[in-house]
C-alpha positions, 0 to 999 in steps of 0.5 A: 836885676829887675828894671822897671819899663814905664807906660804912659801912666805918670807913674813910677816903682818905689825908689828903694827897688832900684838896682845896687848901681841905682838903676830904676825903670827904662822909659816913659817921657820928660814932660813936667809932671812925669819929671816933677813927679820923679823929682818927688819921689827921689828919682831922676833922668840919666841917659845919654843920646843912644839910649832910651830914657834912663830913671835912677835912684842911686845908694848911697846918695850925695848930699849937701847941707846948707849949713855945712857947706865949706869955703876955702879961704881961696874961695873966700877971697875971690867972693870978696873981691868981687870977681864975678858978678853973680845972677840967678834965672837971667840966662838958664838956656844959656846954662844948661847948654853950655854944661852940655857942651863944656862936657863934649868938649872935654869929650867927657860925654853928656846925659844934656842931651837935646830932649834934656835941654828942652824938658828942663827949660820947659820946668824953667818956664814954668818956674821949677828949674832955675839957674845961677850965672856967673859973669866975667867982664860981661861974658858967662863964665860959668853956672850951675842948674837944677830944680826946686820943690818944697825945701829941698834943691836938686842939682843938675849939673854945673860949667866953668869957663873961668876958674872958680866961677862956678865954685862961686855960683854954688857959694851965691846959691847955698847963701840963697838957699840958707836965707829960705831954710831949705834943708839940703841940696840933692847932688844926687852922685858923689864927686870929689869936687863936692866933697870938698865943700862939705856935701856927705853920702847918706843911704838912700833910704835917709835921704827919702825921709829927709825929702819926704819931709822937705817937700811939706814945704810949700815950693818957690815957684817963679824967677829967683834973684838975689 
């Protein structure tokens, strides 16, 4: 298996010469351009704190179409009535944090890890990273994040505190996104929570096209809200 090592040069190999498990090259840093130029390119940081960073490409790859996503009628009717009061790009720290620790604290383990948190609050600020809040009774019940380019959303990762506050977060996002024509969401590895609301594997060299094609869009750069 051969694994790419990165040098300073904001560079990386091809996607397609990732290892079977999606393994790319080891290396390199987390500062903006290097990880928008990932993003660009189909390939994304995972790594968790004792190891050096990690750049992956997995196949088959994750991914949800806007206007194939489902909604059970329980979901359907938790959005109806209110429950949550939803935002977008008013607590992205807040976010991104608390999907690392909900992990810890479930002693999953997390690839959130410090340098993570800033490298990507660092894309917020400069308005490629953006987060979806969920709110109960005033309290941050749960959320996702991820980045923006072109037509195309890269999921991150995303908590819950509250039952279905996150699942209502991601219904809030996908409407967002269908009123901007975006073409798919990058869920990047396959989880059965997602399958359930319609995001499909494709192989990785589909997904690549489909990117290259979302990213001749221009990208919505800047705070997003409903």
């Amino acid at each position: 298996m051969t694994v790419f090592l990165l040098t300073d040069k904001i560079a990386f190999p091809p996607a397609h010469l990732a290892s079977k498990e999606g393994l790319l090259a080891v290396g390199g840093d987390l500062s903006r351009k290097r990880l928008l130029h990932a993003y660009r390119m189909g390939i994304f940081p995972w790594f968790s704190h004792d190891e050096p960073i990690l750049w992956w490409s997995p196949d088959p790859r994750l991914v949800l179409y806007p206007h194939e996503i489902k909604i059970s009628k329980t979901l359907k009717k938790i959005i109806r009535k209110g429950v949550f009061k939803v935002t977008m790009d008013t607590a992205f720290a807040q976010v991104i944090t608390q999907c690392a620790q909900i992990r810890l604290q479930n002693n999953q383990g997390t690839w959130i890890v410090e340098d993570m948190i800033h490298a990507y609050c660092k894309l917020h600020e400069t308005g490629f990273a953006h987060s979806v809040e969920a709110w109960y009774q005033g309290d941050l019940a749960g959320g996702l994040y991820g980045v923006s380019l072109g037509r195309c959303f890269f999921g991150e990762s995303m908590f819950t505190r509250i039952s279905n506050a996150s699942n209502v977060a991601l219904v809030k996002l996908v409407e967002y996104l269908n009123a901007l024509s975006f073409d798919m969401i990058d869920c990047q590895l396959t989880t059965q929570h997602l399958l359930r609301f319609g995001a499909r594997e494709i192989p990785r060299v589909k997904f690549l096209k489909q990117l290259e094609k979302s990213l001749k869009a221009s990208t919505k750069i800047g705070k997003w809200c409903f």
